[in-house]
C-alpha positions as CSV (number, residue, x, y, z in Angstrom):
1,X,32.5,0.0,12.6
2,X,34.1,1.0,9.4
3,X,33.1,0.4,6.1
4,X,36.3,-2.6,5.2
5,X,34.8,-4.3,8.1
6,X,30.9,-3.4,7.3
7,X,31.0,-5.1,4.4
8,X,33.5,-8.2,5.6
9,X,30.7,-8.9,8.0
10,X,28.0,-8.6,5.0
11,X,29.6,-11.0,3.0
12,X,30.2,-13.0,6.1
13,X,26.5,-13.1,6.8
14,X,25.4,-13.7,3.0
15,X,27.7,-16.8,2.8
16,X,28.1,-18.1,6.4
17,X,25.7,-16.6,8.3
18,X,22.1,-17.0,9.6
19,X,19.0,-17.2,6.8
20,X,18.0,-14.3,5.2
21,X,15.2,-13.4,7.8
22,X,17.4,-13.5,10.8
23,X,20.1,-11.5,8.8
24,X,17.4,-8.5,8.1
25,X,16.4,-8.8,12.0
26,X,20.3,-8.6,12.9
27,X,20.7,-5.4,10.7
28,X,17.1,-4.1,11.9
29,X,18.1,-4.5,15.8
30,X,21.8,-3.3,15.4
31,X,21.6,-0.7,13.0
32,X,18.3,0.4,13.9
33,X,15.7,2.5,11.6
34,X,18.0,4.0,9.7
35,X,19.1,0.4,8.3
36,X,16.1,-1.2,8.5
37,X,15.6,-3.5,5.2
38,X,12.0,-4.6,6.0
């Protein structure tokens, strides 16, 4: 993904998307370790 549509999808999930808990086990399964936030 690139970064214009990293950070669409960011917002997206801040303002639209699942509660905070799912959204750091979305980022934790796709991006993996490296963007793990827990």
């Amino acid at each position: 993904m690139k970064i214009k549509n990293v950070q669409k999808f960011v917002n997206w999930m801040g303002t639209e998307g699942p509660i905070c808990h799912s959204k750091l086990e979305f980022f934790d399964i796709v991006f993996g370790d490296f963007y793990s936030f827990r």
